[in-house]
Wavefront OBJ file of the C-alpha trace (Angstrom):
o trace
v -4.327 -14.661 1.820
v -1.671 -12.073 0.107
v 0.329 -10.453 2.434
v 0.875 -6.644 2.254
v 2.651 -4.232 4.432
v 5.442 -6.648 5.773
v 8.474 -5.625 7.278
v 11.481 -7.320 9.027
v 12.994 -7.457 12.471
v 15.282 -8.824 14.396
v 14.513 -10.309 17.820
v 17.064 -10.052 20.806
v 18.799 -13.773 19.072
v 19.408 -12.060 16.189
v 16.802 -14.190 14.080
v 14.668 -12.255 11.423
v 11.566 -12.280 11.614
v 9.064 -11.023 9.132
v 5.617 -9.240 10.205
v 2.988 -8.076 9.226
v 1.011 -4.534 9.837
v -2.878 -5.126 10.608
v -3.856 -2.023 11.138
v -2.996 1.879 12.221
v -4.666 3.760 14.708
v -4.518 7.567 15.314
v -4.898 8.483 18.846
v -7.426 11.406 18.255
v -6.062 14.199 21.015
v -2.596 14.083 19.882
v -2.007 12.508 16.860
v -0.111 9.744 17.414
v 0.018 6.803 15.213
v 0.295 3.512 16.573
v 1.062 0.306 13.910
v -0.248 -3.208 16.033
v 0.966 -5.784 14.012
v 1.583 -9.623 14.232
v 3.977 -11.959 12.756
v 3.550 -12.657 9.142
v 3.366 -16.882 9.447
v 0.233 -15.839 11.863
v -1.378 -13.296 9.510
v -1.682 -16.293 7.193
v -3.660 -18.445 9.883
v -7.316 -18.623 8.944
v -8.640 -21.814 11.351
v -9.352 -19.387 14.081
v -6.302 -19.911 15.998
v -4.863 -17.767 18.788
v -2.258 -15.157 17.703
v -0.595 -12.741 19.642
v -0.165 -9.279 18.424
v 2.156 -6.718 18.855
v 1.818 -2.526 18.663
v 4.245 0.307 18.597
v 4.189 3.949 17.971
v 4.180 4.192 14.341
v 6.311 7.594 12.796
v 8.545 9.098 10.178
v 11.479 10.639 10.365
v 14.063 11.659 7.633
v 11.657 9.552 5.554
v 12.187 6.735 7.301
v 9.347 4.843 8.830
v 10.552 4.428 13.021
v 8.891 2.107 15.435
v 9.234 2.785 19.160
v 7.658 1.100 22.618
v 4.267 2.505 24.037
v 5.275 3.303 27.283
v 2.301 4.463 29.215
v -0.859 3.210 30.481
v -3.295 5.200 28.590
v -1.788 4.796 24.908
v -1.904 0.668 25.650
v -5.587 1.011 27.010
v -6.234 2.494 23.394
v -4.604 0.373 21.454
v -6.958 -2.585 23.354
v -9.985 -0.543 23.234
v -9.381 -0.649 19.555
v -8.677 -4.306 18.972
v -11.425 -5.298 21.208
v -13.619 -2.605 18.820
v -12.268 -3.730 15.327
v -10.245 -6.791 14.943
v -12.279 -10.176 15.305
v -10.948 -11.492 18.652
v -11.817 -15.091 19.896
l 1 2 3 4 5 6 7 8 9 10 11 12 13 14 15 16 17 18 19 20 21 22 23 24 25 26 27 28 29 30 31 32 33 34 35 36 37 38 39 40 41 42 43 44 45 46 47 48 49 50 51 52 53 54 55 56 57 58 59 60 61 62 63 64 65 66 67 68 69 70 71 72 73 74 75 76 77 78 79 80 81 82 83 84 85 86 87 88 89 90
């Protein structure tokens, strides 16, 4: 599988880690964009396995992509409503 739309992190030990974006979701009453992603070593995993995934809100500023927490309740309940919707979950 080629990977597309990776980008790099670093976790709280200071190790990079490279991800990958699955998919974008708008949330339809205020426009948000959220990005749920996973890491890039699991994106390559086609046996089925379990992989966790991640999702942040997903903007732009000064033309620069940011990522920030979801904080409340209702944005993670539609983030799950769409993964149990769209992305093939064991």
């Amino acid at each position: 599988m080629e990977l597309n739309n990776t980008f790099k992190l670093t976790n709280e030990n200071g190790d990079e880690i490279t991800y990958v974006g699955l998919s974008v979701v708008e949330n339809p009453e205020n426009g948000q964009r959220y990005l749920i992603y996973t890491e890039a070593e699991n994106a390559k995993e086609e046996t089925g396995k379990q992989v966790d995934l991640y999702a942040c809100m997903y903007g732009k500023e000064n033309g620069r992509i940011v990522l920030d927490p979801i904080t409340t309740e209702k944005e993670k309940t539609l983030i799950r409503t769409f993964i149990e919707k769209n992305l093939k979950v064991a």
